[in-house]
VEXVOPA-507630 format. One record per residue (C-alpha): residue number from 1; z, x, y. Coordinates in Angstrom, 3 decimals. Example, Ala and Ser with C-alpha at 12.3 -4.5 7.8 and 13.67 -1.06 7.14 Angstrom:
REM VEXVOPA-507630
+------+----------+----------+----------+
| mifi |       zz |       xx |       yy |
+------+----------+----------+----------+
|    1 |    7.800 |   12.300 |   -4.500 |
|    2 |    7.140 |   13.670 |   -1.060 |
+------+----------+----------+----------+
***
This chain:
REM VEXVOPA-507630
+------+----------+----------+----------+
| mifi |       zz |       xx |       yy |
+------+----------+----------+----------+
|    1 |   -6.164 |  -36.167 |    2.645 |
|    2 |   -5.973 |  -32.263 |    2.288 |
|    3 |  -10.036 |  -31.316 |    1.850 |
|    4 |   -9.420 |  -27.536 |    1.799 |
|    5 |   -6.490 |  -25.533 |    0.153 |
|    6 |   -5.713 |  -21.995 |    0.428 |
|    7 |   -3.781 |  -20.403 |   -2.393 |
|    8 |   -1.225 |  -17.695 |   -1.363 |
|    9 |    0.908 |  -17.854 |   -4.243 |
|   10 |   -0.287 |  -14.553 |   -5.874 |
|   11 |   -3.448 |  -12.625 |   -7.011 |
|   12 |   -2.818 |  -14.322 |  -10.269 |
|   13 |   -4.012 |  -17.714 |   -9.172 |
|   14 |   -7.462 |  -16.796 |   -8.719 |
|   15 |  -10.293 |  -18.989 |  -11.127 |
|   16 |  -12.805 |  -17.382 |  -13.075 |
|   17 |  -16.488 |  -16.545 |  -11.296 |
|   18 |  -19.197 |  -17.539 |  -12.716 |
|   19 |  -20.588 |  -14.318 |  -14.124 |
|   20 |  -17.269 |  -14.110 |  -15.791 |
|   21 |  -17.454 |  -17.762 |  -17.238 |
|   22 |  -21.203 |  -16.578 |  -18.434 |
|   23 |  -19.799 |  -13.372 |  -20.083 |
|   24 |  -17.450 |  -15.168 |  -21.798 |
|   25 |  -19.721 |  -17.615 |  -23.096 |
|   26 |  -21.635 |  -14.795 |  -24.496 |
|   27 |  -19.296 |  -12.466 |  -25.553 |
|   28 |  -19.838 |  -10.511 |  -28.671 |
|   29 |  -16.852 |  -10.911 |  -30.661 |
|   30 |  -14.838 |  -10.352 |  -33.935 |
|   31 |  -11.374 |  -10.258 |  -35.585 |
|   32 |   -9.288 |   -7.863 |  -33.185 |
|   33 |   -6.360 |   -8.367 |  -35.578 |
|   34 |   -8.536 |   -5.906 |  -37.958 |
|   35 |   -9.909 |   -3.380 |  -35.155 |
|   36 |  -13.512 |   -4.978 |  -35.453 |
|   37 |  -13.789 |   -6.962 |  -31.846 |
|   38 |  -16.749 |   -5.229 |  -29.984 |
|   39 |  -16.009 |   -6.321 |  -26.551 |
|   40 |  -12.292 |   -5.766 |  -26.860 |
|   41 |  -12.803 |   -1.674 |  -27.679 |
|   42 |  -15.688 |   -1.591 |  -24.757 |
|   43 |  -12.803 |   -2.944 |  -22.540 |
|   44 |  -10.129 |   -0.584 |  -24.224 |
|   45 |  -12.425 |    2.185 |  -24.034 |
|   46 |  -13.636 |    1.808 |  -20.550 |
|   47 |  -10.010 |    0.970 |  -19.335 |
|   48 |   -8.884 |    4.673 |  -21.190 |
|   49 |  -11.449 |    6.199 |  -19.549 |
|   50 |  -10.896 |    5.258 |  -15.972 |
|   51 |   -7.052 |    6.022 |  -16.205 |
|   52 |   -7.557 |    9.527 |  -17.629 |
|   53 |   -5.883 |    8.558 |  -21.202 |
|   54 |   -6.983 |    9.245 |  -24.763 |
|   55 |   -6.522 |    5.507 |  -26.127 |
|   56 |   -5.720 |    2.131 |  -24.438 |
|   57 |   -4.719 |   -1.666 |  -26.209 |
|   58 |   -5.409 |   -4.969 |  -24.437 |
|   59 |   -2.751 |   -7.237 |  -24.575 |
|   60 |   -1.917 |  -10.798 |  -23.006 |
|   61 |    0.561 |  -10.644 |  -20.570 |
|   62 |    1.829 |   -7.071 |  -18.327 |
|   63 |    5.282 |   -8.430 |  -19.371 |
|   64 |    3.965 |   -7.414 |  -22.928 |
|   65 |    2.328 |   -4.782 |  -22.173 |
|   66 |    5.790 |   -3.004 |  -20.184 |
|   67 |    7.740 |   -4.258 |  -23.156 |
|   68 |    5.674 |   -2.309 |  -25.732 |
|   69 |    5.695 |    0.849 |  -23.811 |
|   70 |    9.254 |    0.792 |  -22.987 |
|   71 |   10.010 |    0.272 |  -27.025 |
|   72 |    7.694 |    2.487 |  -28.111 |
|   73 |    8.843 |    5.617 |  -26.104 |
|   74 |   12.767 |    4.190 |  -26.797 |
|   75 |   12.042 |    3.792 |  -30.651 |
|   76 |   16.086 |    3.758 |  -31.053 |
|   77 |   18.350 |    1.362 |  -30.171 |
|   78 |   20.632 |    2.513 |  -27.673 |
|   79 |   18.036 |    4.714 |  -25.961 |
|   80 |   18.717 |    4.286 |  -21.978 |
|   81 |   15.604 |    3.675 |  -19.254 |
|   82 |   15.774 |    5.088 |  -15.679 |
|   83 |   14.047 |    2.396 |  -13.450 |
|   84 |   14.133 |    0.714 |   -9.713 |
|   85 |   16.858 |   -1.945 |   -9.435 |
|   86 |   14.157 |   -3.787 |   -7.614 |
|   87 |   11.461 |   -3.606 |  -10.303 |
|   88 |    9.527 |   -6.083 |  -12.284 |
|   89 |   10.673 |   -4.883 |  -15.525 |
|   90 |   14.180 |   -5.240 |  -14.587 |
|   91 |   14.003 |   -8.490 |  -12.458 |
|   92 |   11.696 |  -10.914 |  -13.968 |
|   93 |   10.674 |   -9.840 |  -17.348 |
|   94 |   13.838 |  -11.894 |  -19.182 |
|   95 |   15.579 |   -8.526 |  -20.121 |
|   96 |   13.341 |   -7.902 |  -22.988 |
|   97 |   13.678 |   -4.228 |  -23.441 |
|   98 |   17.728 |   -5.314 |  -23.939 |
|   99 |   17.586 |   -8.228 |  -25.749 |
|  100 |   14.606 |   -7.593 |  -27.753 |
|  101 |   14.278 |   -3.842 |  -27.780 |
|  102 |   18.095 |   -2.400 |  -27.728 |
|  103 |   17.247 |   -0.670 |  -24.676 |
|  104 |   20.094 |   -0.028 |  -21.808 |
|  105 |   18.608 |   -0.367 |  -18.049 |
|  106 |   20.363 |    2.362 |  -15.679 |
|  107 |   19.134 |    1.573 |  -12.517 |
|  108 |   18.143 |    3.299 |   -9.490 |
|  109 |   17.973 |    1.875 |   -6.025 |
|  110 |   14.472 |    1.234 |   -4.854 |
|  111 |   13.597 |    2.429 |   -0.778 |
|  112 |   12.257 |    0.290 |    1.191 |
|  113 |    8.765 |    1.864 |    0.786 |
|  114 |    9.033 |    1.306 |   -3.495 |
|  115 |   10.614 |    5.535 |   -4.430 |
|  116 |   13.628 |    5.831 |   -5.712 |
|  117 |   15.082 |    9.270 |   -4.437 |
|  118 |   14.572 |   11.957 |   -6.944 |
|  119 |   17.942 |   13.456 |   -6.548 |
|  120 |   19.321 |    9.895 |   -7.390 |
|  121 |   16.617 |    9.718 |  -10.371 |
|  122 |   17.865 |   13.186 |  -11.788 |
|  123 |   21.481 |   12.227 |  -11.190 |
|  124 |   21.180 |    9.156 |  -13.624 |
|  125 |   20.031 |   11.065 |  -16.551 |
|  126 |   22.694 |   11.629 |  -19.053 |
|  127 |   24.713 |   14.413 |  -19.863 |
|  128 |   23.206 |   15.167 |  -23.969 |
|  129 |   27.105 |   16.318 |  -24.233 |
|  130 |   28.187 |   12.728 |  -23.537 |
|  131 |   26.039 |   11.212 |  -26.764 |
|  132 |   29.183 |    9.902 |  -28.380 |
|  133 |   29.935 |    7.502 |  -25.461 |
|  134 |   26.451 |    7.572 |  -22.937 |
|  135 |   23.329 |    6.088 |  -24.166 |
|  136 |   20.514 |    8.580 |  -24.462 |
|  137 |   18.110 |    9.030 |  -21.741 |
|  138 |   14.549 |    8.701 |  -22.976 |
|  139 |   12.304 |    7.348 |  -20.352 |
|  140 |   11.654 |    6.786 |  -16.633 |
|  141 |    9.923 |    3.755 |  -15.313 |
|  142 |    8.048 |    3.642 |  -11.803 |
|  143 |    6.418 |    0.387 |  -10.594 |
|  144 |    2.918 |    1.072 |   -8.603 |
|  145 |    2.329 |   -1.051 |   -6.127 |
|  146 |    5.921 |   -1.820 |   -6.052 |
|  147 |    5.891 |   -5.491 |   -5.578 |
|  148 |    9.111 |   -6.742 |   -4.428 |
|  149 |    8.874 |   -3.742 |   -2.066 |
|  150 |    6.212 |   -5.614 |   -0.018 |
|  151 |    3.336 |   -3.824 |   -2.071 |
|  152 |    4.284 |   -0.746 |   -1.093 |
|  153 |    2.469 |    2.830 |   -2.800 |
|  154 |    3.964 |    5.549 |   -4.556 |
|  155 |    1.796 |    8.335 |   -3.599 |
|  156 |    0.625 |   11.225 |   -6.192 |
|  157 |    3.037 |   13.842 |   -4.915 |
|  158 |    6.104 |   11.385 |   -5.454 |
|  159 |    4.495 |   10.329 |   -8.602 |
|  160 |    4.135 |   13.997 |  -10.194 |
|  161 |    7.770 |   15.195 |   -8.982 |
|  162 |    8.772 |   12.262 |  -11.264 |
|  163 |    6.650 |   13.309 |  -13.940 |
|  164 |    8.008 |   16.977 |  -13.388 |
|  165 |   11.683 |   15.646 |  -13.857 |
|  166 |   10.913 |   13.953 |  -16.608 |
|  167 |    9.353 |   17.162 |  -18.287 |
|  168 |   12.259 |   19.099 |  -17.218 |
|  169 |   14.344 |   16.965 |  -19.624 |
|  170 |   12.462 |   16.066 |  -22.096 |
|  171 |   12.379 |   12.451 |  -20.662 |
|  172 |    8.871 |    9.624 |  -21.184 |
|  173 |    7.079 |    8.418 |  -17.462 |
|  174 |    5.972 |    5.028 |  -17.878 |
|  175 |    4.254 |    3.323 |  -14.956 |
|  176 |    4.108 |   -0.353 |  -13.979 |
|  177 |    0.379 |   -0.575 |  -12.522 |
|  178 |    0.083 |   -3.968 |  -12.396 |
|  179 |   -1.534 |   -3.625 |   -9.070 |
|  180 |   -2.378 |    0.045 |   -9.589 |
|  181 |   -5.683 |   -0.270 |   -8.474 |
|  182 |   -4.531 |   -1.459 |   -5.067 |
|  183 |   -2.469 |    1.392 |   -4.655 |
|  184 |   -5.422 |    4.039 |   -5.819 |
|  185 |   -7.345 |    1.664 |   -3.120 |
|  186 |   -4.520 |    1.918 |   -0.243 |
|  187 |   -4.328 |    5.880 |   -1.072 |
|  188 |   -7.610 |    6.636 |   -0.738 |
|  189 |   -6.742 |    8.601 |   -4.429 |
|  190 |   -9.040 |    8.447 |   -8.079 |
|  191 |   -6.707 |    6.075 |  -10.077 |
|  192 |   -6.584 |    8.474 |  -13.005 |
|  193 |   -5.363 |   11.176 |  -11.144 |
|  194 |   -2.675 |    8.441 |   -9.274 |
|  195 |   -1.166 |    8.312 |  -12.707 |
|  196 |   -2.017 |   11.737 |  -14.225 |
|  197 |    1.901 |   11.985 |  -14.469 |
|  198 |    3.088 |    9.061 |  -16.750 |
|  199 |    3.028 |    9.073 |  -20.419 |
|  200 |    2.091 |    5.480 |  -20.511 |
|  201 |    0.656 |    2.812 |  -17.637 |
|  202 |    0.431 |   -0.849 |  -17.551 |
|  203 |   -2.786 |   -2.428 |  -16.119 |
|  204 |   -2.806 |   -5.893 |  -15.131 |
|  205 |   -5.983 |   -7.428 |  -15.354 |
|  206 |   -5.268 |  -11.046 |  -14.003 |
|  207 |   -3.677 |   -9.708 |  -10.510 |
|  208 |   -6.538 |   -7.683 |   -8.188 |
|  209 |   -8.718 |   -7.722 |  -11.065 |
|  210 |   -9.081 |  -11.274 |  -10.890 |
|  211 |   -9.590 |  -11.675 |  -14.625 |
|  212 |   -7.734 |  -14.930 |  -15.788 |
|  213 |   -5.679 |  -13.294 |  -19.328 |
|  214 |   -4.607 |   -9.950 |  -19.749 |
|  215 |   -3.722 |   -6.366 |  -19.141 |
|  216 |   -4.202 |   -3.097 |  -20.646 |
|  217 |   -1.599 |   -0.089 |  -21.777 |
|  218 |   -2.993 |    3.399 |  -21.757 |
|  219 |   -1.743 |    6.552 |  -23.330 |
|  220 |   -1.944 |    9.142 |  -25.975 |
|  221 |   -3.891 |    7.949 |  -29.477 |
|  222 |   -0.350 |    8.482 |  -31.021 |
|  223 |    1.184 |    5.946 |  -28.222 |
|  224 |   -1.601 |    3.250 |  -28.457 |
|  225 |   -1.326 |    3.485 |  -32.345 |
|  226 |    2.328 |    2.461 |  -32.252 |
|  227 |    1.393 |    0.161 |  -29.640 |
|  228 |   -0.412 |   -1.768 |  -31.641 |
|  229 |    2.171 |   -1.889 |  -34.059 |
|  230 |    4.459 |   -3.539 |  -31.816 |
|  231 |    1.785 |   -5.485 |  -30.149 |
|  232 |    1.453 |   -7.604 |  -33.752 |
|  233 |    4.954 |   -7.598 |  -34.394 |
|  234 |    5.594 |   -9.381 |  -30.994 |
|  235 |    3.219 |  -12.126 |  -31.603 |
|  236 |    0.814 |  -10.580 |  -29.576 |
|  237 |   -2.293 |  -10.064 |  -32.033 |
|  238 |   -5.581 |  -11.917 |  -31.387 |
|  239 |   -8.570 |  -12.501 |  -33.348 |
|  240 |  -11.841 |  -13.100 |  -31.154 |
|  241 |  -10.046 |  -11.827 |  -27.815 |
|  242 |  -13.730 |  -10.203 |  -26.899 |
|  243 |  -13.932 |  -13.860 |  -24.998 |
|  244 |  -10.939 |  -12.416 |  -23.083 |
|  245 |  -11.848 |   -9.548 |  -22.387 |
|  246 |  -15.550 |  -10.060 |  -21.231 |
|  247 |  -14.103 |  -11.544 |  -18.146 |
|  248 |  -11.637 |   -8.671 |  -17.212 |
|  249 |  -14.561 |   -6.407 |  -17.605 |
|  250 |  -16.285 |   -7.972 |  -14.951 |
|  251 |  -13.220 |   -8.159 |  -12.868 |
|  252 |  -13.148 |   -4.231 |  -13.548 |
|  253 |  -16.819 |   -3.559 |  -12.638 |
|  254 |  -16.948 |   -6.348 |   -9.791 |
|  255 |  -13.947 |   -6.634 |   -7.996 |
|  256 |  -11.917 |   -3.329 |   -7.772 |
|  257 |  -14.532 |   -2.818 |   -4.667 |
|  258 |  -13.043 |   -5.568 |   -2.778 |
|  259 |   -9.685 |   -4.677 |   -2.861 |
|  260 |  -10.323 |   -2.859 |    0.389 |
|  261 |  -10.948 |   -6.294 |    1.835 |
|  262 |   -8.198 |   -8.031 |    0.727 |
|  263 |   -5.376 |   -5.209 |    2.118 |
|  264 |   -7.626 |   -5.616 |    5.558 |
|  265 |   -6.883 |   -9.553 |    5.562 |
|  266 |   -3.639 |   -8.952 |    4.640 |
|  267 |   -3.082 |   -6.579 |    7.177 |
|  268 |   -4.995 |   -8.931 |    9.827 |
|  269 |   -2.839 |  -12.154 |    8.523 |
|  270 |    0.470 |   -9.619 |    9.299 |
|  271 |   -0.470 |   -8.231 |   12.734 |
|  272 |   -1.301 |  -12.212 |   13.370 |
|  273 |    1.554 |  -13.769 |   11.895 |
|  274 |    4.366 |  -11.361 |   13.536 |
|  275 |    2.671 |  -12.634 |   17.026 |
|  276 |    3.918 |  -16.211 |   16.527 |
|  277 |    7.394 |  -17.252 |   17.880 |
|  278 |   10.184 |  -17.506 |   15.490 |
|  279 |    8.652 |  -14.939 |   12.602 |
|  280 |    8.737 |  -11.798 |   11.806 |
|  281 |    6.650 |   -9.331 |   10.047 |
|  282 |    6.840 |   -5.742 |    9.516 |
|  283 |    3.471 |   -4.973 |   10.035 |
|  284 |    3.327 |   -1.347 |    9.445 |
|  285 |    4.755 |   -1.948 |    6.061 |
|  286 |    1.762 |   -4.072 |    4.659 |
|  287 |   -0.487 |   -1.452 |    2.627 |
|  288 |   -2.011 |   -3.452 |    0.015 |
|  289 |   -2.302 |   -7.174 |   -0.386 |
|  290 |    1.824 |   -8.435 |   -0.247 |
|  291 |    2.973 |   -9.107 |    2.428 |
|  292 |    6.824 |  -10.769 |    3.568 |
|  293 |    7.065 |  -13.241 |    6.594 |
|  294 |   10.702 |  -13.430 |    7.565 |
|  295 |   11.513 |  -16.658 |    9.363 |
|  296 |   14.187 |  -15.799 |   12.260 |
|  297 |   16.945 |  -17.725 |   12.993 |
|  298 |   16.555 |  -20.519 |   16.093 |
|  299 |   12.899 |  -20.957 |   15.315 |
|  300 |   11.988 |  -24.954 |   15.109 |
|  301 |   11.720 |  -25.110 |   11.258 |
|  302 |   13.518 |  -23.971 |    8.578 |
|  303 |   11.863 |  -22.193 |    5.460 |
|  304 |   11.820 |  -24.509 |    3.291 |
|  305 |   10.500 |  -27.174 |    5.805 |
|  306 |    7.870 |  -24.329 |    6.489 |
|  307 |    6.380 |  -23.713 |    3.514 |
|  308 |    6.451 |  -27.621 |    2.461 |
|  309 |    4.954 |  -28.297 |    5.812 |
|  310 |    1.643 |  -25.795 |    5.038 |
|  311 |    1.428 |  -27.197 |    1.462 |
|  312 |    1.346 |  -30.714 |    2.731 |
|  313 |   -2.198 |  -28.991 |    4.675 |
|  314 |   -3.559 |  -26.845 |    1.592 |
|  315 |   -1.592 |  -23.534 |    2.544 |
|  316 |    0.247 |  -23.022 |   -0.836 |
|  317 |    3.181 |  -19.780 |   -0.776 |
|  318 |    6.013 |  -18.682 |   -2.056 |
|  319 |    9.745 |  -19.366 |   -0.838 |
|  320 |   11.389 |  -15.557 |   -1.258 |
|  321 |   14.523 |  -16.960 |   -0.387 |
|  322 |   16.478 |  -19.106 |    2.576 |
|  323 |   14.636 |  -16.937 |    5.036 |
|  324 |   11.694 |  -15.511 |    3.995 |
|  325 |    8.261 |  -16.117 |    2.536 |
|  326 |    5.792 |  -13.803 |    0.314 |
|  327 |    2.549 |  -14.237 |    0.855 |
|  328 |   -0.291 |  -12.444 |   -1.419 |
|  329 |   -4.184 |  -11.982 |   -0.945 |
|  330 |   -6.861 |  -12.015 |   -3.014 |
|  331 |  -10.467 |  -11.905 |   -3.606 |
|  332 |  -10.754 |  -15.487 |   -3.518 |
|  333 |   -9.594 |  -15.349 |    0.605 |
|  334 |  -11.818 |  -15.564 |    2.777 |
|  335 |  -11.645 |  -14.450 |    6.742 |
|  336 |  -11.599 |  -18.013 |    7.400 |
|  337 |   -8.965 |  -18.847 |    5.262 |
|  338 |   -6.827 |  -15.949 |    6.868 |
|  339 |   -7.508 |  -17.708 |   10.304 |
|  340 |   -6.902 |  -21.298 |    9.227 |
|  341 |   -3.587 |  -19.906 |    8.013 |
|  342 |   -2.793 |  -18.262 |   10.975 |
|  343 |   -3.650 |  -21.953 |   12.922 |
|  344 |   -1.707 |  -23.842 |   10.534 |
|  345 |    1.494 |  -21.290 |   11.266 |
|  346 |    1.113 |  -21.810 |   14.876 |
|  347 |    0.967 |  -24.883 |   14.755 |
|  348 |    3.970 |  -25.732 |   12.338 |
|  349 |    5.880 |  -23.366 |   14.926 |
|  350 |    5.057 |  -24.789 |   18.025 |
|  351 |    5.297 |  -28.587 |   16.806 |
|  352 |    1.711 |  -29.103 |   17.174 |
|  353 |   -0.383 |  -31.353 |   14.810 |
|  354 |   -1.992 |  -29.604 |   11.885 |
|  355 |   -5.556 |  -30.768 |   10.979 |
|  356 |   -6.601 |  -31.897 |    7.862 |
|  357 |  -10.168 |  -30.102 |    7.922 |
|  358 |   -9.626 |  -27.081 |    8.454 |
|  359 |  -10.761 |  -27.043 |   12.062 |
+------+----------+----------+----------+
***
């Protein structure tokens, strides 16, 4: 019988703390559908506030909230986005800026460390002479951290020679900050000024956060307004969301602090990890809280086997493919779960017997 699990999945699995459950519970609320939810425009306000925008909109999901800010800067079908062929917009939100918004991805291939190179970026925009045959160009999209680049950070000079090609032609800079926060974290850099550069950003607040529901878009008062538009037309309106976003306030005010911790554990599960026989880790590459174990070939278990064999003990990840693993900290890890991981590895790898415990 398993009597302890730790849950590696993603910073999205995290369960609501007490003082959020309480805050719900209490939550001042009204009918957000008709701009009267107290708690909603503390969180909207707050959220505008610490990313250096005029006007932000909760809304439930970040694939919402990307899909909203890629339509409303792309307001005609046929409009073309610039964005990392590695990106969560383009990979796993179901293509909705195509099929839903009329928008045409041109992608651009994502480094290893999450850029795309600017010469390539500049290269992809399209030639306004060409607007009989070329979609139009009308917005860039950067991802910060860039996930599926092992949570890597785009720093502000990268960030603002973006911005300054976008100017140069005219172009939109959204941003993808799902896990923006752990990049302003990793940096050492104010988040608002991280993203000083973009038109528009995506917040998550149900990643680092550690809210359970949500994120936040930020922009101009002319953005938000068409926003929220779109936001209703995409099913996306609420009435009492206050009970929403009472928790992701206290995610905001409470846990942003301990993001620090959770790129140290990651960090510390990496340097641990790569030690073991048959895996692989590229330490130096872990700067937030994702990190990638690669399982080399010879070693005495398979993936699959692998990550079945740590579930069967309470170590739950995720299978990146037929040789690797992504593993993802949170709040909710503790030191001791980092080392009980580390034991249950080693001992998977070696053929030892796991214990049940946690001992």
């Amino acid at each position: 019988m398993v009597t302890r699990t730790v849950d590696l999945r993603s910073d999205t699995v995290t369960k609501p703390c007490e003082t959020m459950r309480a805050a719900m519970a209490s939550a001042e609320v009204d009918d957000d559908v008709l701009g009267a939810d107290p708690t909603a425009f503390r969180l909207e306000s707050e959220m505008a506030k610490v990313m250096g925008k005029e006007a932000a909109l909760f809304v439930p999901s970040g694939t919402m909230g990307n899909l909203i800010s890629v339509l409303v800067h792309c307001d005609i079908r046929g409009s073309e986005v610039i964005l990392g062929h590695n990106s969560h917009i383009h990979i796993y939100e179901n293509g909705g800026i195509a099929t839903i918004g009329g928008v045409h991805p041109r992608t651009v291939r994502n480094n290893k460390d999450g850029t795309m190179d600017l010469d390539a970026i500049e290269a992809s925009i399209r030639d306004p002479r060409g607007e009989l045959v070329y979609p139009t160009t009308r917005l860039i999209c950067l991802e910060n951290s860039q996930a599926n680049c092992g949570g890597r950070c785009l720093t502000v000079e990268y960030t603002d020679k973006v911005g300054e090609i976008a100017k140069k032609y005219g172009l939109k800079l959204h941003i993808d900050g799902a896990r923006i926060f752990n990049a302003a974290i990793a940096l050492g850099v104010p988040v608002d000024r991280l993203v000083q550069a973009a038109d528009s950003v995506s917040v998550c607040l149900s990643k680092g956060i550690g809210a359970p529901v949500g994120s936040v878009i930020v922009g101009s008062k002319s953005f938000i307004a068409k926003a929220r538009r779109l936001k209703k037309t995409l099913g996306g309106g609420m009435r009492q969301v206050g009970i929403l976003c009472a928790a992701a306030l206290v995610g905001l005010h409470d846990n942003v602090a301990k993001l620090e911790a959770d790129h140290k554990r990651a960090k510390i599960l990496a340097e641990g990890l790569n030690q073991i026989k048959g895996l692989s880790v590229d330490v130096a590459s872990v700067e937030t809280n994702i990190l990638y174990i690669h399982v080399e070939e010879g070693s005495n278990v398979t993936t699959e086997k692998l990550v079945k064999n740590l579930e069967e003990h309470g170590v739950l990840m995720m299978q990146e493919s037929s040789s690797s693993i992504r593993i993802v900290i949170h709040h909710q890890i503790s030191a001791s779960d980092v080392q009980y991981t580390l034991s249950c590895f080693q001992k998977a790898l070696t053929g030892g017997v796991l214990e049940e415990n946690g001992n």
